[in-house]
C-alpha positions in Angstrom: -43.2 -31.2 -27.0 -43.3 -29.2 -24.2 -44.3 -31.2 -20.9 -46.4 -29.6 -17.8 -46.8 -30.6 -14.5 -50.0 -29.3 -12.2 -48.1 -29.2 -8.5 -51.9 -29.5 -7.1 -52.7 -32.5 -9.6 -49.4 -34.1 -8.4 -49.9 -33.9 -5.0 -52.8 -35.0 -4.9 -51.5 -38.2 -6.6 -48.7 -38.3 -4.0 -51.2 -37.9 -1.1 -53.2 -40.6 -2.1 -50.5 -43.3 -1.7 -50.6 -44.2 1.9 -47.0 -44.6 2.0 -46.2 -44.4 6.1 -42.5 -44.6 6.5 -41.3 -47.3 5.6 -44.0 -48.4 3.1 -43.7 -46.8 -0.8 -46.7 -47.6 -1.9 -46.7 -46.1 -4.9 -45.2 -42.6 -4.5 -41.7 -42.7 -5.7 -43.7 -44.7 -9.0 -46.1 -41.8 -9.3 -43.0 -39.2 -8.7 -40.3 -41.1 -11.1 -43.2 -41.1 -13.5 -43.6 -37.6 -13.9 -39.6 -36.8 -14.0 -39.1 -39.6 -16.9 -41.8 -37.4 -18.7 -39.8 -34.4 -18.5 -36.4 -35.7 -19.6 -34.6 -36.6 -15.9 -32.4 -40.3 -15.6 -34.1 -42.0 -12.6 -32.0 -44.1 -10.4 -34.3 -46.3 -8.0 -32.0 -47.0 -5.0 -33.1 -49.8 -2.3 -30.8 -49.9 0.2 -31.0 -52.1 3.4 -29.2 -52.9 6.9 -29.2 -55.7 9.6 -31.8 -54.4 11.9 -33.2 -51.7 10.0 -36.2 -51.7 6.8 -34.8 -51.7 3.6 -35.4 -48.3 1.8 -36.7 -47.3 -1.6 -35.1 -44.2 -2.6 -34.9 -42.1 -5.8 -32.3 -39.7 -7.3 -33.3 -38.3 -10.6 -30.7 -35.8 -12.9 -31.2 -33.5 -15.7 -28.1 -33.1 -17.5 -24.6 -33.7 -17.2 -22.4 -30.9 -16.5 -22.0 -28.7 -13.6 -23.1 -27.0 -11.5 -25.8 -29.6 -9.8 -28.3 -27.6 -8.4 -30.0 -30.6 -5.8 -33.7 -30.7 -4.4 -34.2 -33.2 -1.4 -37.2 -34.5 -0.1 -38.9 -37.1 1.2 -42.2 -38.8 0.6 -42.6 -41.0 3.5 -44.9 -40.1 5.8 -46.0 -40.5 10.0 -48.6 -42.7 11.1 -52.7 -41.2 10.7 -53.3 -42.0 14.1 -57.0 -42.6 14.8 -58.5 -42.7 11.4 -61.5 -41.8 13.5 -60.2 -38.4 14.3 -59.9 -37.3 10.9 -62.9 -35.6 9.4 -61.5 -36.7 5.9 -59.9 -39.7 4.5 -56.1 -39.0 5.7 -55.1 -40.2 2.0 -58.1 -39.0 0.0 -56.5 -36.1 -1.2 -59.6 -34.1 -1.2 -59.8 -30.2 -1.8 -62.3 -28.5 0.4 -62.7 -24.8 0.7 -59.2 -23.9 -1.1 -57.4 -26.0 1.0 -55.9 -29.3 0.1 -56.3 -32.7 3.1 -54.6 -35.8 3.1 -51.2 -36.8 5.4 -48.0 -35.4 3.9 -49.6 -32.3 2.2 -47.5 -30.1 4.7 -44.7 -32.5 5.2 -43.6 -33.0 2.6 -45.3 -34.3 -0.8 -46.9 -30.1 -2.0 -43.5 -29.4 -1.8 -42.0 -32.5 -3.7 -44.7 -31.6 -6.2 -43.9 -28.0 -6.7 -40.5 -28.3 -7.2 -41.1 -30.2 -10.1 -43.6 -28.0 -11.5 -41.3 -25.6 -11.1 -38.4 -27.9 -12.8 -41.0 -28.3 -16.0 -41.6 -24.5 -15.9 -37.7 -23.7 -15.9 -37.0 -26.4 -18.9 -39.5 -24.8 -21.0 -38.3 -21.4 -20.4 -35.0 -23.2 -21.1 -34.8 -25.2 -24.0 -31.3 -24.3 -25.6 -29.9 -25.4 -21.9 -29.0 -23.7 -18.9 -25.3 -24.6 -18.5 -25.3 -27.4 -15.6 -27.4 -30.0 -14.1 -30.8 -30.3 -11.7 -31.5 -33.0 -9.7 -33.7 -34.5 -7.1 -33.1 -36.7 -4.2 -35.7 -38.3 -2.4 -36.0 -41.0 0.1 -38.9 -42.8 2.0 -37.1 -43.1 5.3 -36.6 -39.1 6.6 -39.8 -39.7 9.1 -38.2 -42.9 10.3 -34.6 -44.6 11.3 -32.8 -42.6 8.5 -30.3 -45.2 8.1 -31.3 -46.4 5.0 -32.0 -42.9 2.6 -30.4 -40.0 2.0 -27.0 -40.4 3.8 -27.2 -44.0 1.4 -27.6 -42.2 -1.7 -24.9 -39.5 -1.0 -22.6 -42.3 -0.5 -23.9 -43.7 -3.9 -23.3 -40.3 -5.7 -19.6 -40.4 -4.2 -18.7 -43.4 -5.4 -20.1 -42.7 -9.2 -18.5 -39.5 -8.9 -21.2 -37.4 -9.0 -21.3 -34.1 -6.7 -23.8 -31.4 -5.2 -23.1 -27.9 -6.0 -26.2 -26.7 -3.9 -29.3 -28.4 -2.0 -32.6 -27.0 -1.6 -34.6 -29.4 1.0 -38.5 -28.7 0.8 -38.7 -29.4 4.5 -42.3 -27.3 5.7 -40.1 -24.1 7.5 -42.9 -21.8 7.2 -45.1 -21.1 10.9 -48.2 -19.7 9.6 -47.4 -18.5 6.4 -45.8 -18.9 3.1 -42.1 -16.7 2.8 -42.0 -16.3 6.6 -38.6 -18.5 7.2 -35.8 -19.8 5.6 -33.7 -22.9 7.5 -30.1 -22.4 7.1 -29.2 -24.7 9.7 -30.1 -27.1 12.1 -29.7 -27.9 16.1 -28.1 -31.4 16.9 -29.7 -34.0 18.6 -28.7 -36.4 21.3 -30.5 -38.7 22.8 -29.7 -40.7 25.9 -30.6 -42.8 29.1 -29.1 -43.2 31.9 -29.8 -46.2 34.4 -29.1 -46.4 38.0 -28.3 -49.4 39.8 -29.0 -50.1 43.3 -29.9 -53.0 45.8 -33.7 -53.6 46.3 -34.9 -53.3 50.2 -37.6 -53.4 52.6 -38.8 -49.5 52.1 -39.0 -49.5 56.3 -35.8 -50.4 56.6 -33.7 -48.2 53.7 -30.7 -48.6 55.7 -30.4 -52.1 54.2 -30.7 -51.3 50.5 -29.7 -48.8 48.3 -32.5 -47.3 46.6 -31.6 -45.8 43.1 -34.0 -43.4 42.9 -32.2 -40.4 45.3 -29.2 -40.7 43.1 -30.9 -40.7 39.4 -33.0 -37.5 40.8 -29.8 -36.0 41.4 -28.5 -36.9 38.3 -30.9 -35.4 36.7 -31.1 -32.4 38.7 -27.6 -32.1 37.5 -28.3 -32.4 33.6 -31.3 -30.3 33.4 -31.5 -27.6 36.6 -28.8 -25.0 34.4 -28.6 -23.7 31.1 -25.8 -25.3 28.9 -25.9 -22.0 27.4 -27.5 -18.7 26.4 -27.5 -19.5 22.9 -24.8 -18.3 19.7 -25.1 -16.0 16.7 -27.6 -17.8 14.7 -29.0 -20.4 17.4 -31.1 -20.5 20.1 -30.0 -21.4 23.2 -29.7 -25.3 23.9 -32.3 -26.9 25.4 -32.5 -30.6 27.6 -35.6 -32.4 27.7 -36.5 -35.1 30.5 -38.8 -37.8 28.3 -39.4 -40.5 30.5 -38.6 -41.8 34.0 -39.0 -45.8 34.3 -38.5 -47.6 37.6 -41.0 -50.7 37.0 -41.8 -50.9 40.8 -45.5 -51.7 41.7 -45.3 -52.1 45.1 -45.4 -49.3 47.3 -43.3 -51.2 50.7 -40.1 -51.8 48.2 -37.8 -50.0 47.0 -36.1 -51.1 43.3 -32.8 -52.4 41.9 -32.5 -49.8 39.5 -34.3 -46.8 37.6 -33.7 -45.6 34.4 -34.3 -42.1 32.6 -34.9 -40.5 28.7 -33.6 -37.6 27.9 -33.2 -35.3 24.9 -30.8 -32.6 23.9 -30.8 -29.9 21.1 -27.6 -28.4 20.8 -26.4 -25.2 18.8 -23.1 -25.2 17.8 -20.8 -24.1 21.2 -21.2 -28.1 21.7 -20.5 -31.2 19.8 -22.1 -34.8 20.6 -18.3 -35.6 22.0 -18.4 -32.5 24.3 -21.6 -33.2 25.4 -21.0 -37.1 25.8 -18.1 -35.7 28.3 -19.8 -33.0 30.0 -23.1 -36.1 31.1 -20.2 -38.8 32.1 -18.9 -35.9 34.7 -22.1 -34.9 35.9 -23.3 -38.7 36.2 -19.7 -39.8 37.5 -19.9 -37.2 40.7 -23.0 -38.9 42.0 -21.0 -41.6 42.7 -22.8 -45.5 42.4 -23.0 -47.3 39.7 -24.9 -46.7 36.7 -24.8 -47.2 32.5 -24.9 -43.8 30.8 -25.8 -44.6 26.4 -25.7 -41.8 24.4 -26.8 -41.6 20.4 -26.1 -38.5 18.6 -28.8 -38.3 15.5 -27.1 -35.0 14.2 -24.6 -32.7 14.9 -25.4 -29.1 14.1 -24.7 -27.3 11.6 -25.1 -23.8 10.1 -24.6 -22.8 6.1 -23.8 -18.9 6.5 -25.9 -16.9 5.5 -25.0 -15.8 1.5 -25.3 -16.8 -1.8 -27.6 -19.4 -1.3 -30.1 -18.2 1.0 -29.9 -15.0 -0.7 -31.2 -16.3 -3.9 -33.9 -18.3 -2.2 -35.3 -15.1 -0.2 -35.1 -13.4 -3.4 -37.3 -15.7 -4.9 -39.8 -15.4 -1.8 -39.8 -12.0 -1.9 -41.0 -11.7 -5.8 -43.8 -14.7 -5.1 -44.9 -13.2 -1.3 -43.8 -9.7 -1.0 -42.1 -11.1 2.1 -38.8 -11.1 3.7 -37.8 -14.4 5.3 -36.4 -15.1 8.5 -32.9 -17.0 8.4 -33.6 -19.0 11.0 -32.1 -22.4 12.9 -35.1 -23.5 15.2 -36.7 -26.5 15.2 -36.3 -30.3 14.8 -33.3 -32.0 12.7 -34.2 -32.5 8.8 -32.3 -34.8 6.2 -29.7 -31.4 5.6 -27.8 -32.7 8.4 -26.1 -35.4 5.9 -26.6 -32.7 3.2 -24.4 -30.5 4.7 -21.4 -32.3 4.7 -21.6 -32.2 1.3 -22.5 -28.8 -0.4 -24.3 -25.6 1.3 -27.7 -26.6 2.1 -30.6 -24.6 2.9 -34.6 -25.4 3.8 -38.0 -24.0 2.8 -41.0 -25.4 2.3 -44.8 -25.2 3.1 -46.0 -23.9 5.9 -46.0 -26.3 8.9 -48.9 -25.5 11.3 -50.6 -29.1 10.4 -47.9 -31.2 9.8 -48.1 -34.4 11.8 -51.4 -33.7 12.8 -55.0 -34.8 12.4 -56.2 -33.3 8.9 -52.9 -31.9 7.9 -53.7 -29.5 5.5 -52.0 -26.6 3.0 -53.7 -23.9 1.3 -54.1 -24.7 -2.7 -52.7 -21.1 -3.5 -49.4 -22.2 -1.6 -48.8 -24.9 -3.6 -48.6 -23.1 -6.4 -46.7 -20.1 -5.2 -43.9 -22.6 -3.7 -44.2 -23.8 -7.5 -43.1 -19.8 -8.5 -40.7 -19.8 -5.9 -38.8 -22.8 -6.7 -38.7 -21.7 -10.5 -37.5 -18.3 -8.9 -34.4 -19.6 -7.0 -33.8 -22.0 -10.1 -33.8 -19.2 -12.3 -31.7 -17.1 -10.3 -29.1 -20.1 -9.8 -28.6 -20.9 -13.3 -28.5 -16.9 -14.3 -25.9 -16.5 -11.4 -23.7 -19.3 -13.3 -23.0 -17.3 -16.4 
């Protein structure tokens, strides 16, 4: 018996468990559910840390051979915010005027959804086989710590012996519209803070302290007031971002012991999260004083050439949308950063105008032309293998 999957119908399922990272509620039953139905193994995978939220994860294979053709996802979701500020109910699911509401419709359950229509589609087409193996890889924790998902459960693959030929993640890489842009890679992120210390004083007599404040100014005159660079081949140019300056001094007549700053950096691929460690330590160092500089890198960046892979998936676009997409490595980092270390790795999706925000929102006919362009780039991946 043939099995088929609505993508609208299962989104809307998806949408309707409130599952805010790092909270299932549901979604990964709802999603196993319909990938038991059309023949895939389902490994539920709960992985925890000290500190962190444990994680429910799922990785789900059809077949056994090679190649593995991987989708990754995610169906955790951010906070609603003020339910109040919602003209709908955030997880209602509700279709009004050919456009599809809840949290998560643009990031990331459509597209979770699609792809397996998509799957169901390509099986049908398919039933003598198709000479390898699809699979899907999702985890509730992309939207939060990201300890406990996806780099979890390619460490689990390893050790059963179990490899990624290709990865598709259905990340929302679109701006306005469906088969605009295709994610081939991804700036790294580091985040740090950097805390000055110095003696508190009398602010009419500054002669007697040391006030912090001159020297974490300059420090951060240092960091952000020139360019790390004017950008490489595929990536925009790096970018710092001051987040937050803290001194915790209510009084006006003293100056403080110390102040601290947040800052973020994107980085294209002239730097590393070493090189750039380095290159703040000098900067901070010359300023002389004493301070604590902590730096975490979340992701280092990374680029999959453009090729094989994100040929077949513009091919696909272009047959659904009539549209060319942009290779493209702007924006925030995705869960292709652990991907990558693994087998090429590309991102499309839905289009992202909403995501995150009040009433996120995707048109109904983009669910189910991501549907035909998933089965597209499966099609073309498996015909490629002969």
């Amino acid at each position: 018996m043939t099995v088929t999957v609505d993508p609208l119908d299962l989104s809307r399922a998806l949408i309707r468990c409130p599952s805010v990272t790092p909270v299932d509620a549901g979604a990964l039953d709802v999603l196993e559910g319909a990938l038991a139905d059309l023949g895939f193994a389902c490994h539920r995978l709960v992985f925890s840390e000290d500190g962190t939220d444990d994680v429910d994860n799922l990785y789900a294979r059809r077949g056994d051979g090679g190649p593995n053709f991987c989708f990754a996802g995610h169906t955790d979701v951010v906070p609603v915010g003020d339910p109040a500020a919602w003209t709908v109910d955030p997880f209602g699911a509700e279709v009004i005027g050919e456009r599809l509401y809840g949290r998560g419709a643009a990031d990331m359950k459509c597209a979770v959804a699609s792809f397996v229509a998509a799957a169901a589609r390509f099986l049908a087409d398919r039933k003598a086989g198709f000479g390898g193996s699809i699979s899907l890889l999702v985890t509730g924790d992309e939207e939060g710590a990201a300890v406990n998902g996806t780099r979890k459960v390619l460490g689990w693959l390893g050790e059963r012996g179990e490899s990624l030929d290709a990865c598709l993640v259905g990340e929302p890489t679109n701006p306005t519209a469906l088969g605009q842009m295709i994610k081939i890679g991804r700036r790294g992120s580091l985040s740090g803070r950097v805390t000055v210390y110095g003696t508190q004083g009398h602010s009419a007599y500054p002669h007697l302290a040391d006030n912090p404040i001159p020297r974490l100014m300059r420090m951060l005159t240092a960091i952000d007031g020139t360019p790390l660079d004017e950008g490489s081949e595929h990536f925009q140019p790096s970018t710092v971002a001051i987040t937050s300056i803290d001194v915790g001094n209510p009084a006006s007549n003293v100056t403080p012991a110390k102040a601290e700053a947040a800052f973020n950096i994107r980085f294209n691929d002239r730097h590393t999260g070493d090189s750039l460690q380095a290159w703040l330590k000098e900067r901070c160092e010359a300023m002389g004083g004493e301070y604590r500089l902590q730096v975490s890198v979340s992701g280092e960046s990374f680029l999959t050439p453009p090729g094989p892979l994100s040929d077949l998936i513009a091919a696909a676009v272009w047959q659904a949308t009539g549209r060319t997409p942009e290779l493209s490595t702007t924006g925030g980092t995705s869960d292709a950063r652990f991907i990558k270390d693994h087998c090429p790795v590309a991102e499309f999706g839905m289009t992202g105008e909403t995501a995150h925000k009040v009433d996120e929102n995707v048109a109904v006919a983009d669910i189910h032309a991501l549907a035909d362009i998933y089965q597209g780039v499966l099609d073309r991946f498996f015909t490629d293998q002969r």
